[in-house]
Structure formats: structure tokens, C-alpha cells
MIDOSE-1310 file (N, C-alpha, C; in nm, 2 decimals, decimal comma, always signed):
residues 65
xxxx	+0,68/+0,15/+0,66/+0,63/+0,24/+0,75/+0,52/+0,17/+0,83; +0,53/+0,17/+0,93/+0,40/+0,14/+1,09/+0,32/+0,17/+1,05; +0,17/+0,16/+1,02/+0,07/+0,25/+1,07/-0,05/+0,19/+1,17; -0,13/+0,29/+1,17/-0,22/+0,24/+1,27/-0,36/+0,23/+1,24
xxxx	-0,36/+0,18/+1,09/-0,49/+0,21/+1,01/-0,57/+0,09/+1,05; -0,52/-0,01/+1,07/-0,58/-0,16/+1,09/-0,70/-0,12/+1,23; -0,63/-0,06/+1,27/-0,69/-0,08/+1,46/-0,80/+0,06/+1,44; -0,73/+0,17/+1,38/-0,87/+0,28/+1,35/-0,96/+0,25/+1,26
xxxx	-0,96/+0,10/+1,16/-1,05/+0,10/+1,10/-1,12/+0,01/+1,15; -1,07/-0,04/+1,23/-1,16/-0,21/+1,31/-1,21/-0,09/+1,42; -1,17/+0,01/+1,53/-1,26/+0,09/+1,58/-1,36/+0,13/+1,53; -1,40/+0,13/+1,39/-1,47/+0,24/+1,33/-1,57/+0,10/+1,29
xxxx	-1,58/-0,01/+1,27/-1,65/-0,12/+1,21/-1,63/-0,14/+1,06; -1,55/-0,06/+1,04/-1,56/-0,06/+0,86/-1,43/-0,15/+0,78; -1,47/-0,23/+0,73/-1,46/-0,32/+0,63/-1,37/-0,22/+0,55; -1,25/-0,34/+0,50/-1,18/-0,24/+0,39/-1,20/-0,18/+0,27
xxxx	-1,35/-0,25/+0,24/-1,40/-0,18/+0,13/-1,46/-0,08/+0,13; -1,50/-0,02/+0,25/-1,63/-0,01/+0,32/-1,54/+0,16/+0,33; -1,41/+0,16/+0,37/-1,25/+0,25/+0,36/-1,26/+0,28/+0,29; -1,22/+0,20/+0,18/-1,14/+0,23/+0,01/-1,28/+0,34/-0,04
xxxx	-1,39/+0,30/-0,02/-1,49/+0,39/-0,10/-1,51/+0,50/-0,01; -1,48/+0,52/+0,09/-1,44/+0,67/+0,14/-1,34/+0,78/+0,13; -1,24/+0,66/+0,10/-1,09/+0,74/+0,06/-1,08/+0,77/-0,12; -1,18/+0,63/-0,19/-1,19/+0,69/-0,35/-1,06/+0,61/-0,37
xxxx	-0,99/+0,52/-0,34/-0,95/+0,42/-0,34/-0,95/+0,30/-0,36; -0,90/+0,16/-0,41/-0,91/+0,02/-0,42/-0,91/-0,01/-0,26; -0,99/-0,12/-0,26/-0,95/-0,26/-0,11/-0,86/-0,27/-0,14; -0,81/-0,35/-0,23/-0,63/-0,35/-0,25/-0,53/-0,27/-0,17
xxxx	-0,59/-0,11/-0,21/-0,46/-0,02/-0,19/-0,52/+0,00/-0,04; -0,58/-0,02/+0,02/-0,59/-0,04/+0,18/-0,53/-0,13/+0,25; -0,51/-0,25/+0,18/-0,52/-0,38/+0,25/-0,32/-0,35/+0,23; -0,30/-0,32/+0,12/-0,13/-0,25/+0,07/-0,09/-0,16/+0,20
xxxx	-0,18/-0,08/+0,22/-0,10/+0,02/+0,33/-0,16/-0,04/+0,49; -0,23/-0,10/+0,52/-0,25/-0,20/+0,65/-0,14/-0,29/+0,67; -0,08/-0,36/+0,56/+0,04/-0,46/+0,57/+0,17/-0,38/+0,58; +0,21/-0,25/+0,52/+0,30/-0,16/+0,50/+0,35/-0,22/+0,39
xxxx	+0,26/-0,30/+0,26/+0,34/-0,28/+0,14/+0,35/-0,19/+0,04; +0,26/-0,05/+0,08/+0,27/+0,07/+0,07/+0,24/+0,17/+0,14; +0,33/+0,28/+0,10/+0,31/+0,42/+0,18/+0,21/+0,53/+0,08; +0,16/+0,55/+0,16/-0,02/+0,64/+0,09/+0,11/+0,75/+0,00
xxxx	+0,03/+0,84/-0,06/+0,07/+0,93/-0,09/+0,00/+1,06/+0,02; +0,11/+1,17/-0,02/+0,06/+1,24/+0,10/-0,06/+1,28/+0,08; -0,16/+1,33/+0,00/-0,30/+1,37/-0,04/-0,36/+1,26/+0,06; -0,33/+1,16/+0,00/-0,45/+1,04/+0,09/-0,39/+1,05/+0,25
xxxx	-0,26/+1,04/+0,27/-0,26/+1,02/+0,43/-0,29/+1,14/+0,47; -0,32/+1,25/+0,42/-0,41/+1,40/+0,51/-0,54/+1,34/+0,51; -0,66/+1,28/+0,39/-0,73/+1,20/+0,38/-0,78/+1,13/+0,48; -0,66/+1,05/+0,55/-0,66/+0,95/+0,62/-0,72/+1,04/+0,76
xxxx	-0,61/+1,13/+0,77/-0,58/+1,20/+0,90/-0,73/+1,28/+0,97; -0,77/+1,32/+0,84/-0,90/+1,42/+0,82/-1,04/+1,30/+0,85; -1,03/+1,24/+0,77/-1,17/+1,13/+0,81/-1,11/+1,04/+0,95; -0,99/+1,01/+1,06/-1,01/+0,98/+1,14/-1,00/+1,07/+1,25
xxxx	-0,96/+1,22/+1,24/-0,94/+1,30/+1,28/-0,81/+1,25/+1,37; -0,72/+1,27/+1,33/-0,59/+1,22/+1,41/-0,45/+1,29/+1,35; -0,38/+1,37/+1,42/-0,27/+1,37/+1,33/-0,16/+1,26/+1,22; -0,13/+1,27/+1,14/-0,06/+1,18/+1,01/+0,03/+1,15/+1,10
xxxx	+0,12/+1,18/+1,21/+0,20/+1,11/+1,28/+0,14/+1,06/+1,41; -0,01/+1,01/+1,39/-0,09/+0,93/+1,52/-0,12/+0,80/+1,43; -0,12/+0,82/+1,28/-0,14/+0,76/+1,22/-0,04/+0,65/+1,12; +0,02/+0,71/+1,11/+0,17/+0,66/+1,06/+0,30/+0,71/+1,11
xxxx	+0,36/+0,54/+1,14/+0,49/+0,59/+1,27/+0,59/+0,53/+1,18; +0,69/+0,61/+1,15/+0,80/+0,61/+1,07/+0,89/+0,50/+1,14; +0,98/+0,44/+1,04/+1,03/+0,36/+1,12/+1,20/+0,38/+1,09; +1,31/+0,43/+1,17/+1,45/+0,40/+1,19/+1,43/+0,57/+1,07
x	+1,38/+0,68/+1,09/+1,38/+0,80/+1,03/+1,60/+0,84/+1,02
């Protein structure tokens, strides 16, 4: 799955750790869903949606649905 966490978090200045301790999270598991070697669970991508204020589909673009 696409997302567009890389570019909302480089907007924001924040470091992936800097993420991870906002979401209650690993670096790891950011750096996992920035590359698309994981998809959040839904709790975290509302998470996601809510601290960048963006809908979950501004944020993650499904791919070949």
C-alpha cells in the first residue's frame, strides 16, 4: 500500500523517532510503513489521520483495490 507518511512527516520536521513516540510506536515500525513493508493497523492509521489531520485515504492510497 502507497502512503504519504514520508512527505507529511518531512512537512512536519519530525524525525522518525520523533513519529514513533507520538504514535507509541517503534522507528522501526514507521520506517516499515514509510517503505510499504507494512500496513498500520487500523487504530494507528485513524492515529495517523487524527495527528495529521487528513483523511486515511489522503494518507494511504490503496493500490490495484
Amino acid at each position: 500500500m502507497k502512503n504519504q507518511l514520508r512527505e507529511l512527516r518531512a512537512a512536519h520536521n519530525w524525525s522518525q523517532g520523533a513519529l514513533a513516540d507520538e504514535l507509541g510506536v517503534s522507528r522501526q515500525t514507521v520506517n516499515a510503513i514509510e517503505t510499504g513493508k507494512y500496513d498500520p493497523s487500523l487504530p494507528l492509521a485513524f492515529k495517523l489521520a487524527k495527528l495529521f489531520k487528513k483523511p486515511i485515504e489522503e494518507i494511504f492510497l490503496a493500490e490495484d483495490i
